[in-house]
C-alpha positions as CSV (number, residue, x, y, z in Angstrom):
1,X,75.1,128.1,165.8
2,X,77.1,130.6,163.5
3,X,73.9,131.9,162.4
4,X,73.0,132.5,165.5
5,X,75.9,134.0,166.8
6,X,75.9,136.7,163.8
7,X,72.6,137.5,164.6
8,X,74.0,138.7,168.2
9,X,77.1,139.9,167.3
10,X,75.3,142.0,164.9
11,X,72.7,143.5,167.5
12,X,75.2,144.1,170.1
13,X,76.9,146.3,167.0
14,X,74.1,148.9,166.4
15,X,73.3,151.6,168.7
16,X,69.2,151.2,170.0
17,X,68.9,147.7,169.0
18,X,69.3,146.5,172.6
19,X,69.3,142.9,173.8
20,X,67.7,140.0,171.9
21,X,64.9,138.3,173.0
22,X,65.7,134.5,171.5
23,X,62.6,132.5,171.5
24,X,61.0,129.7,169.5
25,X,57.8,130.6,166.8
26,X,56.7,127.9,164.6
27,X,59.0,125.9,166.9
28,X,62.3,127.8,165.0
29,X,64.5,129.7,166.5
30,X,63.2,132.8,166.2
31,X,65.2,136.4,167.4
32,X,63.5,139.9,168.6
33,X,64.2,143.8,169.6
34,X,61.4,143.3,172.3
35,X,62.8,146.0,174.6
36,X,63.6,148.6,171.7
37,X,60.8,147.3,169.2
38,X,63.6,148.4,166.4
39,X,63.1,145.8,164.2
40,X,61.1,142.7,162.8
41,X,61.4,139.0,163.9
42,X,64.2,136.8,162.4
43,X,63.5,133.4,162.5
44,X,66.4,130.5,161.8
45,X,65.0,126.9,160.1
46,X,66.6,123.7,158.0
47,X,64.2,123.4,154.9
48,X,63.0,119.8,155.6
49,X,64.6,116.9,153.9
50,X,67.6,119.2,151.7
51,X,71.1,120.5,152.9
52,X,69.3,124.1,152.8
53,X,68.4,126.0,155.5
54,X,66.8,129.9,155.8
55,X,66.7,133.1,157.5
56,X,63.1,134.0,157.9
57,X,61.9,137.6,157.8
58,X,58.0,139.0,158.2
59,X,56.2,138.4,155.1
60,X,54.4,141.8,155.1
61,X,57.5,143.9,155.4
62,X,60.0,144.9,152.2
63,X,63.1,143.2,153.8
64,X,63.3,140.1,151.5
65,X,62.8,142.8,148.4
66,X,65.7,145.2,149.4
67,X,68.2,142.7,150.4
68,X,67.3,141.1,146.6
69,X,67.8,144.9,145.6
70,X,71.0,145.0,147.2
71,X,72.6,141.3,146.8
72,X,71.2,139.8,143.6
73,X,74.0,137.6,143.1
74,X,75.2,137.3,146.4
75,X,72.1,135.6,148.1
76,X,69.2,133.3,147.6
77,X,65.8,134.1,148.2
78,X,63.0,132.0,149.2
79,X,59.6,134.7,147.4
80,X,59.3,137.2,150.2
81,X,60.0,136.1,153.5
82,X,63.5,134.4,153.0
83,X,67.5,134.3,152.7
84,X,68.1,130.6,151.6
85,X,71.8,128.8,152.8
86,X,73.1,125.7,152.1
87,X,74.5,123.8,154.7
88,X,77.4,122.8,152.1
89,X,78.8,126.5,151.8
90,X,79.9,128.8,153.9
91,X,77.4,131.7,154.3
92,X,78.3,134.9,152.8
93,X,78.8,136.8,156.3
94,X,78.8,140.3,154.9
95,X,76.2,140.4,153.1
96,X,74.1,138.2,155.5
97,X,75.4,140.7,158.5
98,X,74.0,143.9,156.3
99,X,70.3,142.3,155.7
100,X,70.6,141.2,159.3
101,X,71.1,144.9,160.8
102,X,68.1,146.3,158.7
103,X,65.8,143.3,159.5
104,X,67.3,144.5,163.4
105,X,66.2,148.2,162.8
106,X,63.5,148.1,160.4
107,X,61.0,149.5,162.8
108,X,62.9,152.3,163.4
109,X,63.8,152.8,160.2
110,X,60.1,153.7,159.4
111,X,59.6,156.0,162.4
112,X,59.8,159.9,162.3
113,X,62.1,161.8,163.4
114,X,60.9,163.8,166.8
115,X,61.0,167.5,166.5
């Protein structure tokens, strides 16, 4: 739920994010800029049978490789698609609220600036 809660907290933060759509994908809990189409799904799921448990991003995107570009130390990563918690630690909110607001804006990110 504190996950979760970061995940709003840190929409409602950046300007043309807009509201959340919260739904479930793959039956996870899975978050999305529907209305602004600013960013790329975030999904939440426990890895099955382990005190771990992931953020999610789109496989096809370079999220997973700039957050490992930018927290190499600080986070885990699952290959591509993943930030990998333990259920045992605290998660390291800073860092995790940083990859959250450009999984939030990727989209618009990669769009060009009108003229």
């Amino acid at each position: 739920m504190a996950l979760r809660q970061l995940i709003f907290e840190t929409a409602a933060g950046i300007d043309g994010v807009g509201p959340l759509d919260e739904t479930l994908k793959w039956k996870q809990p899975s978050y999305l800029t529907t209305t602004t189409g600013s960013g790329s799904t975030i999904r939440i799921d426990r890895i099955k049978d382990t005190n771990w448990y992931a953020l999610y991003f789109n496989c096809n995107t370079n999220l997973v490789e700039k957050f490992r570009a930018l927290y190499p130390q600080d986070l885990d990563y699952g290959g591509n698609r993943s930030i990998i918690l333990s259920l045992d630690d605290e998660f390291p909110e800073p860092a995790l609220r940083h990859c959250i607001g450009l999984a939030l804006t990727y989209h618009r990110s990669k769009r060009k600036p009108r003229s």
